[in-house]
C-alpha positions as CSV (number, residue, x, y, z in Angstrom):
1,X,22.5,52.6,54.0
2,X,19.8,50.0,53.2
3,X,16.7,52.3,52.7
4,X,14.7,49.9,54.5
5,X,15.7,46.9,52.6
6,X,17.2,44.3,54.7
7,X,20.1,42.0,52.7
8,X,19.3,38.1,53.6
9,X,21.5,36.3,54.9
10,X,23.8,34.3,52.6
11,X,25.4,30.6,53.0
12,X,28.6,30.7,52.6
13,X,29.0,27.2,51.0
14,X,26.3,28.1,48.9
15,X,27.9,31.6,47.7
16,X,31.2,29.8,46.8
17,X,29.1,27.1,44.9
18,X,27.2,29.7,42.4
19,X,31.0,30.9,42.2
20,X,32.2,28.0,41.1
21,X,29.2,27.7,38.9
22,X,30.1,30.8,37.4
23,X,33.7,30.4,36.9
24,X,32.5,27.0,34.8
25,X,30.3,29.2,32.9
26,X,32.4,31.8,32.0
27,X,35.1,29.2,31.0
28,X,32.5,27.2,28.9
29,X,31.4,30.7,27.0
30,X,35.2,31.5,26.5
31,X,35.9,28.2,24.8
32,X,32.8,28.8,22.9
33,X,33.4,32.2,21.5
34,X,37.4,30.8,20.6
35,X,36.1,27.3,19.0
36,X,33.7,30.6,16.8
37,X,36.5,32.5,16.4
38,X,38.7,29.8,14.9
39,X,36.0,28.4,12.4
40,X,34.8,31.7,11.4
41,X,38.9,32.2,10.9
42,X,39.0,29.0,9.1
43,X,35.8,29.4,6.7
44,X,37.1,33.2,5.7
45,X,34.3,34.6,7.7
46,X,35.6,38.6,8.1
47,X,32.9,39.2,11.0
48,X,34.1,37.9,14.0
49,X,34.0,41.4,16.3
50,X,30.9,39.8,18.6
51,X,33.8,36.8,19.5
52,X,36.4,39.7,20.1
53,X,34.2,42.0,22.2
54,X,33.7,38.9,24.6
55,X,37.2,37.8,24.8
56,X,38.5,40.8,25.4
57,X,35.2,42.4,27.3
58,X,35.4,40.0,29.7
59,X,39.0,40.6,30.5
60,X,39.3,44.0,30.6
61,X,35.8,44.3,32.7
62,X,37.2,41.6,35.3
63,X,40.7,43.5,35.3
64,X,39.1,46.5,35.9
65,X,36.7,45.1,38.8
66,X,39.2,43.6,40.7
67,X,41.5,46.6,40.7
68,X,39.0,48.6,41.5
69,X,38.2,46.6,44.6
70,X,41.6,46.3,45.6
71,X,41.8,42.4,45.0
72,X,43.9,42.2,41.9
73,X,47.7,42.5,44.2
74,X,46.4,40.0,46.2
75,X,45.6,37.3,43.8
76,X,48.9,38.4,42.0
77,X,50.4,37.8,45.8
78,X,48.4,34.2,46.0
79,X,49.9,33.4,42.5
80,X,53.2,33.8,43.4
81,X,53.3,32.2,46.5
82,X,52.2,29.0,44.7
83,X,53.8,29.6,41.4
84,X,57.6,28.5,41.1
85,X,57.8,31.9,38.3
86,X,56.2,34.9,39.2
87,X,53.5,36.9,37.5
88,X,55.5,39.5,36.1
89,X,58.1,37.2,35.0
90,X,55.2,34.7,33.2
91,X,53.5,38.1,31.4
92,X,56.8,39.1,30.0
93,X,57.6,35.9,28.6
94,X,54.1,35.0,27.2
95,X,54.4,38.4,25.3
96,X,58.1,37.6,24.2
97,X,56.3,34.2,22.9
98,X,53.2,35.5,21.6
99,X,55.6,38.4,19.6
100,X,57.6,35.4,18.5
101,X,55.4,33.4,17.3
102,X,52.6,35.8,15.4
103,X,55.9,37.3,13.6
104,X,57.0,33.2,12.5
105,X,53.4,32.8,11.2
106,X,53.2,35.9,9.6
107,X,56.4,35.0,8.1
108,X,56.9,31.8,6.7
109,X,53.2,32.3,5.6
110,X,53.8,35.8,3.5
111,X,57.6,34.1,2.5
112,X,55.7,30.6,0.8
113,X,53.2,33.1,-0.6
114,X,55.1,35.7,-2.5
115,X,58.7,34.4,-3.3
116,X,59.4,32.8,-6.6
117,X,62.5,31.1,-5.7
118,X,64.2,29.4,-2.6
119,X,66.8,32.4,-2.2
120,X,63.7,35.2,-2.4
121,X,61.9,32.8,-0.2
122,X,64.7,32.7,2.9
123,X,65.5,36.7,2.4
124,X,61.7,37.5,2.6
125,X,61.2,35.0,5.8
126,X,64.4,36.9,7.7
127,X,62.9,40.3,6.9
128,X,59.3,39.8,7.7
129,X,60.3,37.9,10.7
130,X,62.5,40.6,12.3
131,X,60.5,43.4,11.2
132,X,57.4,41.5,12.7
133,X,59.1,40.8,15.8
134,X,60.6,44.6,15.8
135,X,56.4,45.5,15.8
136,X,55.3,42.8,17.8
137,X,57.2,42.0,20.7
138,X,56.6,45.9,21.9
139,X,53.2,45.9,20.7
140,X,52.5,42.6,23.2
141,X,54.2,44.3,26.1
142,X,52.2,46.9,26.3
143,X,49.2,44.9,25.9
144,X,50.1,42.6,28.2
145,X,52.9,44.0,30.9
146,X,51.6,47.3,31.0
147,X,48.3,46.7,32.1
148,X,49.6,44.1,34.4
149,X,51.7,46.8,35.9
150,X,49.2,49.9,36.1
151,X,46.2,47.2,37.5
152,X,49.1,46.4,40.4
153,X,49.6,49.8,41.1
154,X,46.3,50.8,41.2
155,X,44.7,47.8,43.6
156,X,48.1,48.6,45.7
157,X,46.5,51.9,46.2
158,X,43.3,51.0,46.8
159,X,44.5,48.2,49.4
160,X,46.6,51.0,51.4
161,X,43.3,53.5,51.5
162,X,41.4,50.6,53.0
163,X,43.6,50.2,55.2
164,X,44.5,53.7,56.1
165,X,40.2,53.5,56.7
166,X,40.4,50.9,59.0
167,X,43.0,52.1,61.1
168,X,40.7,55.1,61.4
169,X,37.6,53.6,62.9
Protein backbone atom coordinates (compact mmCIF):
# COMPACT_ATOMS: atom_id res chain seq x y z
CA UNK A 1 0.00 0.00 0.00
CA UNK A 2 1.54 3.30 -1.17
CA UNK A 3 -1.33 5.76 -0.34
CA UNK A 4 -0.68 7.47 -3.52
CA UNK A 5 2.93 7.80 -3.15
CA UNK A 6 4.95 6.28 -5.79
CA UNK A 7 8.68 4.91 -4.58
CA UNK A 8 11.34 6.07 -7.34
CA UNK A 9 13.17 4.03 -8.88
CA UNK A 10 16.58 3.22 -7.39
CA UNK A 11 20.15 2.44 -9.15
CA UNK A 12 21.41 -0.38 -7.95
CA UNK A 13 25.10 0.64 -8.26
CA UNK A 14 24.20 3.62 -6.61
CA UNK A 15 22.22 1.91 -3.59
CA UNK A 16 25.29 -0.35 -2.93
CA UNK A 17 27.60 2.78 -3.08
CA UNK A 18 25.63 4.88 -0.12
CA UNK A 19 26.07 1.28 1.48
CA UNK A 20 29.35 1.27 1.33
CA UNK A 21 29.38 4.86 2.37
CA UNK A 22 27.69 3.91 5.32
CA UNK A 23 29.57 0.92 6.38
CA UNK A 24 32.77 3.47 6.24
CA UNK A 25 30.89 5.71 8.39
CA UNK A 26 29.66 3.63 10.85
CA UNK A 27 33.33 2.12 11.08
CA UNK A 28 34.83 5.62 11.29
CA UNK A 29 32.28 6.60 14.34
CA UNK A 30 33.09 3.12 16.02
CA UNK A 31 36.78 3.92 16.03
CA UNK A 32 35.95 7.30 17.20
CA UNK A 33 33.79 6.53 20.13
CA UNK A 34 36.79 3.59 21.19
CA UNK A 35 39.92 6.01 20.56
CA UNK A 36 37.09 8.36 23.41
CA UNK A 37 36.65 5.54 25.31
CA UNK A 38 40.33 4.67 25.83
CA UNK A 39 41.48 8.29 26.59
CA UNK A 40 38.63 9.06 28.76
CA UNK A 41 39.88 5.43 30.37
CA UNK A 42 43.38 6.72 30.42
CA UNK A 43 42.78 10.40 31.89
CA UNK A 44 40.40 8.77 34.88
CA UNK A 45 37.36 10.29 33.19
CA UNK A 46 34.27 8.12 35.06
CA UNK A 47 31.72 9.34 32.33
CA UNK A 48 32.12 7.41 29.39
CA UNK A 49 28.21 5.95 29.13
CA UNK A 50 27.60 8.26 25.68
CA UNK A 51 30.87 5.89 24.16
CA UNK A 52 28.99 2.68 25.64
CA UNK A 53 25.50 3.44 24.45
CA UNK A 54 27.05 3.66 20.82
CA UNK A 55 29.12 0.70 20.99
CA UNK A 56 26.79 -1.37 22.22
CA UNK A 57 23.58 0.53 20.62
CA UNK A 58 24.75 0.04 17.47
CA UNK A 59 25.17 -3.65 17.94
CA UNK A 60 22.40 -4.69 19.47
CA UNK A 61 20.09 -2.42 17.08
CA UNK A 62 21.90 -4.02 13.93
CA UNK A 63 21.51 -7.61 15.64
CA UNK A 64 18.12 -6.98 16.23
CA UNK A 65 17.33 -5.60 12.51
CA UNK A 66 18.77 -8.29 10.74
CA UNK A 67 17.08 -10.94 12.76
CA UNK A 68 14.14 -9.45 12.43
CA UNK A 69 14.41 -9.45 8.68
CA UNK A 70 15.42 -12.84 8.47
CA UNK A 71 19.13 -11.95 7.20
CA UNK A 72 21.18 -12.66 10.17
CA UNK A 73 21.36 -17.00 9.27
CA UNK A 74 22.27 -16.07 6.09
CA UNK A 75 25.26 -13.90 6.60
CA UNK A 76 26.20 -16.39 9.43
CA UNK A 77 25.72 -19.08 6.26
CA UNK A 78 28.01 -16.54 3.94
CA UNK A 79 30.62 -16.38 6.81
CA UNK A 80 31.06 -19.86 7.01
CA UNK A 81 31.26 -20.79 3.66
CA UNK A 82 34.36 -18.38 3.42
CA UNK A 83 35.68 -18.72 6.85
CA UNK A 84 38.03 -21.79 7.48
CA UNK A 85 36.38 -21.69 11.49
CA UNK A 86 32.86 -21.23 11.86
CA UNK A 87 30.83 -18.56 13.58
CA UNK A 88 29.88 -20.47 16.52
CA UNK A 89 33.24 -21.91 16.94
CA UNK A 90 34.99 -18.08 16.57
CA UNK A 91 32.21 -16.60 19.28
CA UNK A 92 33.04 -19.25 21.78
CA UNK A 93 36.59 -18.79 21.61
CA UNK A 94 36.64 -14.90 21.53
CA UNK A 95 34.63 -15.15 24.82
CA UNK A 96 37.07 -18.00 26.21
CA UNK A 97 39.79 -15.11 25.25
CA UNK A 98 38.01 -12.11 26.27
CA UNK A 99 37.25 -14.17 29.95
CA UNK A 100 40.90 -14.94 29.84
CA UNK A 101 42.27 -12.04 29.44
CA UNK A 102 39.96 -9.38 31.55
CA UNK A 103 40.60 -12.04 34.52
CA UNK A 104 44.91 -11.73 33.76
CA UNK A 105 44.46 -7.86 33.77
CA UNK A 106 42.35 -7.77 36.63
CA UNK A 107 44.88 -9.90 38.20
CA UNK A 108 48.26 -9.13 37.91
CA UNK A 109 46.99 -5.46 38.26
CA UNK A 110 45.08 -6.05 41.88
CA UNK A 111 48.21 -8.77 42.81
CA UNK A 112 51.15 -5.64 42.03
CA UNK A 113 48.69 -3.41 43.88
CA UNK A 114 47.90 -4.94 47.20
CA UNK A 115 50.61 -7.65 48.04
CA UNK A 116 53.44 -6.74 50.21
CA UNK A 117 55.70 -9.47 49.38
CA UNK A 118 56.50 -11.82 46.32
CA UNK A 119 54.75 -14.92 48.04
CA UNK A 120 51.31 -12.65 48.80
CA UNK A 121 51.91 -11.32 45.36
CA UNK A 122 51.79 -15.03 43.40
CA UNK A 123 48.84 -16.39 45.99
CA UNK A 124 46.73 -13.16 45.26
CA UNK A 125 47.47 -13.40 41.22
CA UNK A 126 46.23 -17.38 41.29
CA UNK A 127 43.14 -16.45 43.20
CA UNK A 128 41.95 -13.42 41.47
CA UNK A 129 42.81 -15.03 38.27
CA UNK A 130 40.69 -18.17 38.73
CA UNK A 131 38.03 -16.58 40.54
CA UNK A 132 37.91 -13.93 37.66
CA UNK A 133 37.87 -16.41 35.12
CA UNK A 134 35.24 -18.65 37.27
CA UNK A 135 32.95 -15.04 36.79
CA UNK A 136 34.08 -14.19 33.50
CA UNK A 137 34.29 -16.82 31.11
CA UNK A 138 30.33 -17.57 31.84
CA UNK A 139 29.56 -14.05 32.10
CA UNK A 140 31.19 -13.63 28.17
CA UNK A 141 29.19 -16.61 27.00
CA UNK A 142 26.25 -15.41 27.59
CA UNK A 143 26.97 -12.15 26.30
CA UNK A 144 28.35 -13.34 23.39
CA UNK A 145 27.15 -17.10 22.40
CA UNK A 146 23.81 -16.73 23.63
CA UNK A 147 22.69 -13.96 21.67
CA UNK A 148 24.50 -15.48 18.77
CA UNK A 149 22.38 -18.49 19.26
CA UNK A 150 18.76 -16.96 20.04
CA UNK A 151 19.47 -14.16 16.81
CA UNK A 152 20.07 -17.70 14.71
CA UNK A 153 17.14 -19.15 15.87
CA UNK A 154 15.05 -16.37 15.48
CA UNK A 155 16.07 -15.16 11.66
CA UNK A 156 15.86 -19.26 11.07
CA UNK A 157 12.25 -18.67 11.78
CA UNK A 158 11.62 -15.79 10.13
CA UNK A 159 13.42 -17.31 6.94
CA UNK A 160 11.00 -20.50 7.02
CA UNK A 161 7.66 -18.08 7.38
CA UNK A 162 8.89 -16.29 4.29
CA UNK A 163 9.15 -19.05 2.79
CA UNK A 164 6.16 -20.93 3.85
CA UNK A 165 4.53 -17.23 2.25
CA UNK A 166 5.93 -17.65 -0.87
CA UNK A 167 5.05 -21.11 -1.42
CA UNK A 168 1.52 -19.81 -0.83
CA UNK A 169 1.19 -17.19 -3.52
Amino acid sequence: MNFGFRRKQQDERVTNLQNKVYRELYMVVTIVAVLSLIIKTINDDRNIWTELIILIGGGVYYLIRVTSLGIFSDEVEMHDRSSKIKLNKKNFIVSLVVGIGFSLTLAIRNSQRYADSAGEEISFFLMIFFTCMAIYIPVMLGIIVVPYKLAKNKSDRVNDAQLDDDDER
